[in-house]
N, C-alpha and C positions, 0 to 999 in steps of 0.2 A: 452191377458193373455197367460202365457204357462202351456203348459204340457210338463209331460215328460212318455215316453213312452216305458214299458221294454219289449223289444222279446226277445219271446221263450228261458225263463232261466228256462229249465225243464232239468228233468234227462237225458234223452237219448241224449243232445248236452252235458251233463257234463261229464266229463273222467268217465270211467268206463261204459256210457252209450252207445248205439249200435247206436249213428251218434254222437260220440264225437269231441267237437270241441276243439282243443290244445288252454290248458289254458283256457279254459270257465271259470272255478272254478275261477280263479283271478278277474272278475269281479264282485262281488257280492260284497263283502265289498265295493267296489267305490259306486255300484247301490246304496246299505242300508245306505251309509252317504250321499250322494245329494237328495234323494227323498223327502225328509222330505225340501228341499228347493224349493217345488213346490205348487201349489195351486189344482192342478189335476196331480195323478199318473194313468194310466190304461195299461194294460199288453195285452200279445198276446199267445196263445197257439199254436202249431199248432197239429189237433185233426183228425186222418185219420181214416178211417174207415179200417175193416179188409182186405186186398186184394186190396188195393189204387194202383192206375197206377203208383204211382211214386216208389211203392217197386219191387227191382230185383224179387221179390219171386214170383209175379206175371207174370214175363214173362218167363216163361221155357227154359232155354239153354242159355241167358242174362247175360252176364257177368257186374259184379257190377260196378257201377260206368261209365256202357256205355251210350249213349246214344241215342235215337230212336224218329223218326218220330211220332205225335200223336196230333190229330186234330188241323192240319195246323203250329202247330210248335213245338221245341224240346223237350223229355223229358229226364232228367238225371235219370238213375234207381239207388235208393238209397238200402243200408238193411232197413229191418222193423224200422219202428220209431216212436214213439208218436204215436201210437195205442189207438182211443178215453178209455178211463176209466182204461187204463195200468197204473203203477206206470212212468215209461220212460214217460208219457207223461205228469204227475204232473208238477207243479212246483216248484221247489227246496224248503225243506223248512228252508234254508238259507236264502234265501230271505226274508225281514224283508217285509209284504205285508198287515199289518194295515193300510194303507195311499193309497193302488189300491183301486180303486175306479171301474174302470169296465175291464172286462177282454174279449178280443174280441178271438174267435176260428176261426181257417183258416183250408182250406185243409180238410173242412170234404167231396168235393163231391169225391164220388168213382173215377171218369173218369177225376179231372184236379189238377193240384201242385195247391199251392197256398204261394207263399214266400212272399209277399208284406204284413201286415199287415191291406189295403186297396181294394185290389181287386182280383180276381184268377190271374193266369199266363195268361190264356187267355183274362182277364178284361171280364168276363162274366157277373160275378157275385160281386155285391159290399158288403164287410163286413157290413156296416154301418158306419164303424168306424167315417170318412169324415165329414158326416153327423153330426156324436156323438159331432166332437172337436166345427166342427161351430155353433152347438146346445148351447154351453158353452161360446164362444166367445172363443175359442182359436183362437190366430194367431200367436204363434211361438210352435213350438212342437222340442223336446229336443229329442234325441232316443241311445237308449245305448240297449245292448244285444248281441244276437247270433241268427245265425252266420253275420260277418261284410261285408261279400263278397257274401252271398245269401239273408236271411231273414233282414236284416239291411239294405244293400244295396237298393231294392225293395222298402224296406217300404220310406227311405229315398227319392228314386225317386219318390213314388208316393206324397208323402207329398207334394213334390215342382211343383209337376205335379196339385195337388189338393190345390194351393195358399198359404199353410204354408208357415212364414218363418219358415227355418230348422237349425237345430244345430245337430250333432252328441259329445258324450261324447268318447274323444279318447281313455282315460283311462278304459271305463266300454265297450270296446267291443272288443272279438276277433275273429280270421278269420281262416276259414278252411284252404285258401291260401293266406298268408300275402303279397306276389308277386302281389297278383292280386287284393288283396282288397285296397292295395295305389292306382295303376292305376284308379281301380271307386273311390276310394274317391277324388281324381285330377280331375277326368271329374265331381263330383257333386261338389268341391268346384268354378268349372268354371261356374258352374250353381247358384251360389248362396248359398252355402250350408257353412255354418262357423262351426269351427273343434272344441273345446272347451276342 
């Protein structure tokens, strides 16, 4: 069976929001005509608590967008984002979301990122998600959203990592760095991953 799977189409990755990703807003119309061509939709938030490792605001003198040491591997410091029960951290309500069926939160422990849809950055901690698709019989997962080069990419990797086959929708995802979200999507299409 497939699913299809929509990250983090919340305010604060849409223009206007405080980790805007260029062009997010264009994808929404594609998500709201293909979903309805699935048998299972379920979405991704990503939901931090106030004072999260991964906000600049939290490390004093840090300038944004640097990056730092943090148990045993990197973290990027982002601005404030999708703060659990903020409006930034909603999901757009463009989004046509009759047809989601479950909605998986990331990124709430204080002290680790979590981009993958699947697991923390660390893989400490597993969403359930995994679990949820093979619960269902899913064995292809479809993934379209934001961003295509951090929270897309991730989740993609882990899918293929956790035996999905995988599909990305080209049309219904954009990227913080368009430069560098071809290159990962060339090493995932090497892996198996087909573009749609």
């Amino acid at each position: 069976m497939e699913a299809l799977l929509i990250v983090d189409l919340q305010y604060d990755f849409l223009p206007g929001g405080r980790l805007a990703v260029p062009g997010g807003d264009e994808v929404i119309e594609e998500i709201n005509r293909r979903q309805h061509d699935f048998p299972l939709v379920c979405a991704t938030q990503d939901w931090h608590p106030p004072g999260h490792i991964s906000f600049v605001s939290s490390h004093p003198g840090a300038e944004l967008f640097s990056t730092i040491s943090h148990r045993g591997g990197e973290q990027t410091l982002w601005p404030e984002h999708c703060v659990a029960g903020s409006r930034g951290a909603q999901l757009t309500e463009a989004l046509d979301s009759v047809a989601i069926e479950a909605i998986f939160r990331k990124g709430m422990d204080l002290d680790i990122d979590s981009y993958s849809a699947f697991f923390d950055n660390g893989h400490r901690k597993d969403t359930g998600l995994s679990a949820y698709l093979h619960g269902r019989g899913v064995d292809h997962l479809v993934v379209c959203g934001l961003a295509a080069d951090y929270c897309v990419y991730y989740t993609l990797l882990d899918a293929l990592n956790e035996g999905f086959n995988v599909s990305v929708i080209e049309e219904a995802v954009r990227a913080i760095d368009e430069e560098s979200w071809l290159a990962l999507r060339n090493q995932l299409v090497l892996r198996g991953m087909r573009v749609l």
